[in-house]
N, C-alpha and C positions, 0 to 999 in steps of 0.2 A: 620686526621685519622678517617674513620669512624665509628660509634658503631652503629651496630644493633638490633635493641631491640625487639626482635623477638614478645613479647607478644602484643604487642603495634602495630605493623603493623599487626597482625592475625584481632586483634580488630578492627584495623579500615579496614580491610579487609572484617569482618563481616560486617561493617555498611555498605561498602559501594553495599554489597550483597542485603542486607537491603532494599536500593532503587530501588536496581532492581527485589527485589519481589514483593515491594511495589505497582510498577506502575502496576505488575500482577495482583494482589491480586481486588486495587483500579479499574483497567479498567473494570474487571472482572464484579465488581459488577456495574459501570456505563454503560457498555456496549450497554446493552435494552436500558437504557434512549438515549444514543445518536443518536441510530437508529430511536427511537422517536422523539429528540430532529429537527433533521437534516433529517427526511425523508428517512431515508437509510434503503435498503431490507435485506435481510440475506447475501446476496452474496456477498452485497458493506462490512456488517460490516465482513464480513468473509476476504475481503480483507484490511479493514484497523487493524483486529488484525493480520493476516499475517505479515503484514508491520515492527511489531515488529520482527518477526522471521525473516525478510529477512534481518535487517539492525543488527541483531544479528548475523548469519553466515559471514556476509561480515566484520563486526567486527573482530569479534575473530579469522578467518583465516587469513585475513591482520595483526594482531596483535602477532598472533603464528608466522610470518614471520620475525616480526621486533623488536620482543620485545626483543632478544639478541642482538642488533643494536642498540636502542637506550633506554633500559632499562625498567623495569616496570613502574619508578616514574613518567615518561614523558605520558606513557602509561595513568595511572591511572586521573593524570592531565584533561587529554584530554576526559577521561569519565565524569570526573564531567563538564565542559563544553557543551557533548552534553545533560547530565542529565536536566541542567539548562535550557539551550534551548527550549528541549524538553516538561518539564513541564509547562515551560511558554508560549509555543504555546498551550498548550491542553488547556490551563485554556480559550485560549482566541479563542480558535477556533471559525469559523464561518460557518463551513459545512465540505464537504467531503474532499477534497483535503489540508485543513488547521491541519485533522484530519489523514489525510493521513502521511503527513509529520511530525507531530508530532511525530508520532508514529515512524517512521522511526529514527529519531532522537534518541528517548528513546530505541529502538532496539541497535543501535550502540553503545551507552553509556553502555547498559547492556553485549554486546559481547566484549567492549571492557574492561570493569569492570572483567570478564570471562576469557578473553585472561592473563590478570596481574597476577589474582587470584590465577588460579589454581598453575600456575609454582612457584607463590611465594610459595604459604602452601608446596608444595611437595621439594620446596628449604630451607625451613623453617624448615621442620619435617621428614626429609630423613628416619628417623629410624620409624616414623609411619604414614605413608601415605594416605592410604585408612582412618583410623579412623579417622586423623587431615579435611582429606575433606569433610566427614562424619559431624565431627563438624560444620566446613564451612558452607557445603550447607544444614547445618539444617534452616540459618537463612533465608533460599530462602521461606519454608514453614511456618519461623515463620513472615514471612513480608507479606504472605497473610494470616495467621490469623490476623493480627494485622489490612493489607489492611481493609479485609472485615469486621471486626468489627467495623471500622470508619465508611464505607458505610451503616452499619445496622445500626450503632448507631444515625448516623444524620440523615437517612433516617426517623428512626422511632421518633427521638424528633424535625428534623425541617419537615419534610413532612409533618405531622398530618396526614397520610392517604388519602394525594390528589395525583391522579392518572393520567398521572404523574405527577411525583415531578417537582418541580421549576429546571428549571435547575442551578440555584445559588448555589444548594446544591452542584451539581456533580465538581463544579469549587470550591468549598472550597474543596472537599476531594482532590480533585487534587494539590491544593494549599499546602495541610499539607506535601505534600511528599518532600518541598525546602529545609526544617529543617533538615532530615537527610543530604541532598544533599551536604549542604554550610557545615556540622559539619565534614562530610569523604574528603570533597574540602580541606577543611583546616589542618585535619591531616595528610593528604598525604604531603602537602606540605611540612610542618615541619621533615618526617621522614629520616632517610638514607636508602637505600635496598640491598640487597645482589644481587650477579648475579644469574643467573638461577641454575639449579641441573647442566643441561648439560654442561653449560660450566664451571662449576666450576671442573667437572670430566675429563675434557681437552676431551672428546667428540668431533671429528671434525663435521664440517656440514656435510661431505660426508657422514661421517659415520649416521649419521641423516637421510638425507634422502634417503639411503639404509635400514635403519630401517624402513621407511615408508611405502616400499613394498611388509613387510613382511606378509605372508597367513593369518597369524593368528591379525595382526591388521588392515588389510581390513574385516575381516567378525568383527572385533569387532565395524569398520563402519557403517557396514551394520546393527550390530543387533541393534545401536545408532539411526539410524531412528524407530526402534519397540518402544524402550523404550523410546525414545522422546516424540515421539505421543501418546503414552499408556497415559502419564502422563500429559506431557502439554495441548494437545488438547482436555482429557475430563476437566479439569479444568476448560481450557480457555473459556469453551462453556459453564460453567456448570449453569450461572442465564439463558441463552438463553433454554439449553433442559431441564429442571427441572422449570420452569416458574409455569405450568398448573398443576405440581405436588404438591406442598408447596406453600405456603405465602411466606415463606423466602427461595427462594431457592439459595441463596446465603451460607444460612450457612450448607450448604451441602458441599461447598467449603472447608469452614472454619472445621467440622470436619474432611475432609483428610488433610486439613494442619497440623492439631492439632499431628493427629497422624503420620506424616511423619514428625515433631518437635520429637516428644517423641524415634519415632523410630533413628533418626540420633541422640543423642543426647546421647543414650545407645548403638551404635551401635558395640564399641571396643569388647565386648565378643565374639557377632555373629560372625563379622568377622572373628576373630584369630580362632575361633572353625570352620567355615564353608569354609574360603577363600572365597573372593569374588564372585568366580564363581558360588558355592553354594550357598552365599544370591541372587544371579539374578536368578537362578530357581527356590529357594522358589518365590520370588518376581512375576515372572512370572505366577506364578501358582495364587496366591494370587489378583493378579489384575484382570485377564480373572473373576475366582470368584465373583471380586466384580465389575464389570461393568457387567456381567449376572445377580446377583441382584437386581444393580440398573435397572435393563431393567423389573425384573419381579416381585419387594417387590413394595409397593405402602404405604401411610399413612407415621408414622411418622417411618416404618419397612426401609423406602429409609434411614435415619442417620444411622442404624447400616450396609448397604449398603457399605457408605459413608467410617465407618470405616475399614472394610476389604478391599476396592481397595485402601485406606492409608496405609496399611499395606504391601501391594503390592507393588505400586509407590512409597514408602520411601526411599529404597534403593538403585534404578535406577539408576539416576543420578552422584551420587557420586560412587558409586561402578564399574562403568563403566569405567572413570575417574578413580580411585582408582587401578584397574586391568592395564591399560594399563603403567601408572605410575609406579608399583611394577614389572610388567612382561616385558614389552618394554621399560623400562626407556633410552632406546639407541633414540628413537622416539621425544624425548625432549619437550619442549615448544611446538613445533610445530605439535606434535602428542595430546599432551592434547587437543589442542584448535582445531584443525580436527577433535577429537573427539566430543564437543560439538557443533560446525560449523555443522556440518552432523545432529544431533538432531536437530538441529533448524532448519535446510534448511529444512527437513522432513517434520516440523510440520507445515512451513510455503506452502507447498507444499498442503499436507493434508487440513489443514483447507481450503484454497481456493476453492480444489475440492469438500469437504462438504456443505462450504455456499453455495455453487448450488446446490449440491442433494440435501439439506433442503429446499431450495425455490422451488425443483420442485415438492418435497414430500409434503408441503406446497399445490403449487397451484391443484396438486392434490383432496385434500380433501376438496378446496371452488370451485365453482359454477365455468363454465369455463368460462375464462376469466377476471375472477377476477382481482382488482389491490390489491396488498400485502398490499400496502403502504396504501390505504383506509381502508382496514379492520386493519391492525396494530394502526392506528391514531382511529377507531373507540370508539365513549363513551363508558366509561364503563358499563356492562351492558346492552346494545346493541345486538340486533341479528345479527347484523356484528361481535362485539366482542367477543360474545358466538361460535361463528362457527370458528373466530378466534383462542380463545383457544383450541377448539376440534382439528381443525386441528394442533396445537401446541402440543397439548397429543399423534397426532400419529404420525407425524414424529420425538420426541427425541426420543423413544426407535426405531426407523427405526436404526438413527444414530451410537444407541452405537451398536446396533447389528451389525451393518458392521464392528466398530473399535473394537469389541471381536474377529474379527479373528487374529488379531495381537500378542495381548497378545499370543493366542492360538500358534500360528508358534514361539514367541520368546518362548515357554518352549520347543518345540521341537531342536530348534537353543541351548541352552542354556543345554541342556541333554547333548546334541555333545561336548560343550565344557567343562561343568562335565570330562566327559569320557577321553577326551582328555588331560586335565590338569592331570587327575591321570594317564595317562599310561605316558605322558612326566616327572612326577616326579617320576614314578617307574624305569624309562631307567636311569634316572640322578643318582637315586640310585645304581643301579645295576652296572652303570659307575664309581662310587666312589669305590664298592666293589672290583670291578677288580684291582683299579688302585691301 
């Protein structure tokens, strides 16, 4: 017979969230170095952090398909597997294509970690869903603070201020992410798990994927790509466009994760007082705000920047997830994980098309004809270098200016479905009256 121990699977549910913020957090802050390291322009690293986002969607929608088939635990298995791979090709990479794959690897691990997750906590915590995932996917921003403290911390006690750093540094912080890897491999293995929500509610497939088609969880699709990219893609970008701005512009990162932690973490009031729908408009609001700061405050004004689009981005993700879970719970497994499949195929989309506007905004501002890849290797120092970072100061606020209109159209998207949710529960009322 088996015994589920619900606290115990949430937990190692967190860790193994854990690694998948991790390698965020960590790439994040190696990113620069490897395009150094390896030669690579804005465009190549803009396609091999894509890479993560493409082997993330193909994940977790192959996973949303089969995870009632052949259950989470097999599922989860199989993430720690490509997790391991994955790690241990990056530490050893030897250029683009090694770096490419990598990443690909660690993508699917994470969409697959994604696909298990979500059905398990909402199978887990039926009576509190949004807040349980809330908890969840706090650990996604507390694994890039934790990421990018590692990157600051050894940068600044084994670099010594040499420009760049040895690349041995960026292969230990890579290395530290096995630990969590082999400790969530190993308690999965051990655990029992429950079957999903849906098919424990004897929920047919048909009925599922007739759910699927419904109006209102195709636009909650579509508004999945806004708040993907709002949130992943200035992250992901963020040592690359804040470089010329800060010394550490890494912990620019590390303050929106801090407080997209604080925020998930307390999130049970907001919610039950706002419903879901409600913290995505504040959030919306809240984000456009703070990527127009960061585009306009300069000095150390970028961190309280920093903290307001945290504020914003905090409850994206999980609340998105959280809404379709409480309101289309007929969607199942395979509606959670289409939901974050579509965020990720988005951002993986998005960034690709950016590292080309940035390389071309880029060659813009140096001498024509310029090679990128010469003035980026250039000494420090240098009037290659100098002309370098000028044109590095003017294309990241080009960037976020473009991705402020997103934010901007999800408040508008996100009013409509305000509106919407309260007149559908004033009908449901006024249907109760009657009856």
């Amino acid at each position: 017979m088996q015994t589920i121990n619900r606290t115990q699977l949430f937990r190692a549910s967190c860790l193994s969230l854990l690694v998948t913020s991790l390698s965020f957090g960590i790439r994040a802050g190696i990113l620069n170095d490897q395009g150094v390291r390896f030669h690579l322009n804005a465009s190549q690293l803009g396609t091999i952090a894509a890479t993560a986002f493409w082997g993330f969607p193909l994940a977790i929608i192959v996973g949303g398909f089969i995870v009632d088939i052949i259950g989470m635990k097999k599922l989860l298995v199989s993430a720690f597997v490509f997790h391991l791979v994955g790690i241990l090709l990056t530490i050893f990479a030897n250029g683009y294509w090694t770096l490419f794959l990598s990443t690909l690897m660690i993508g699917i691990a994470n969409g697959t970690v994604e696909a298990s997750c979500n059905p398990l906590v909402a199978s887990l915590y039926t009576d509190n869903k949004t807040t349980k995932l809330n908890h969840f996917h706090l650990w996604f921003p507390a694994g890039i603070v934790i990421g990018t403290l590692i990157v600051f911390g050894l940068d600044t006690t084994l670099a010594h201020g040499v420009s760049p750093k040895p690349y041995w540094i960026s292969q230990i912080e890579i290395a530290l992410m096995l630990i969590p890897t082999i400790a969530y491999g190993y308690l999965f293995s051990k655990l029992d798990f429950p079957v999903t929500e849906r098919v424990s509610a004897g929920i047919s497939t048909e009925d599922m994927y007739k759910a699927l088609v419904n109006p209102l969880f195709l636009f909650m699709i579509i508004c999945m790509f806004g708040t993907a990219i709002t949130e992943l893609f200035t992250n992901q970008w963020t040592d690359v466009l804040f470089k010329t701005v800060t010394d550490n512009a890494i912990l620019i990162l590390t303050f929106v994760a801090s407080v997209q932690v604080l925020g998930r973490a307390f999130a049970s009031p907001i919610v039950h007082r706002l419903a879901p729908q409600g913290v995505l408009l504040i959030s919306a609001v809240l984000s456009a705000l703070g990527i127009y700061l960061m585009v306009h405050l300069h000095g150390d004004a970028i961190y309280f920047a920093a903290v307001v689009f945290g504020l914003g981005v905090a409850f994206f993700w999980p609340c998105m997830i959280g809404f379709v879970a409480e309101n289309l719970p007929r969607t199942g497994a395979v509606g959670l994980n289409l939901m974050g499949g579509a965020g990720m195929f988005g951002v993986s989309i998005y960034m690709m098309f950016m590292g080309g506007f940035y390389d071309k905004i880029m060659a813009s501002k140096l001498p024509a004809g310029a090679s990128l890849d010469a003035y980026r290797s250039a000494p420090a120092g240098s009037d290659m270098a100098k002309a370098f970072d000028a044109a590095r100061s003017a294309a990241g606020p080009e960037v976020l200016n473009t991705t402020l209109i997103i934010p901007i159209a999800l408040i508008v998207a996100f009013i409509g479905l305000v509106i919407y949710m309260r007149s559908r529960k004033k009908t449901a009322s006024l249907g109760a009256i009657s009856v």
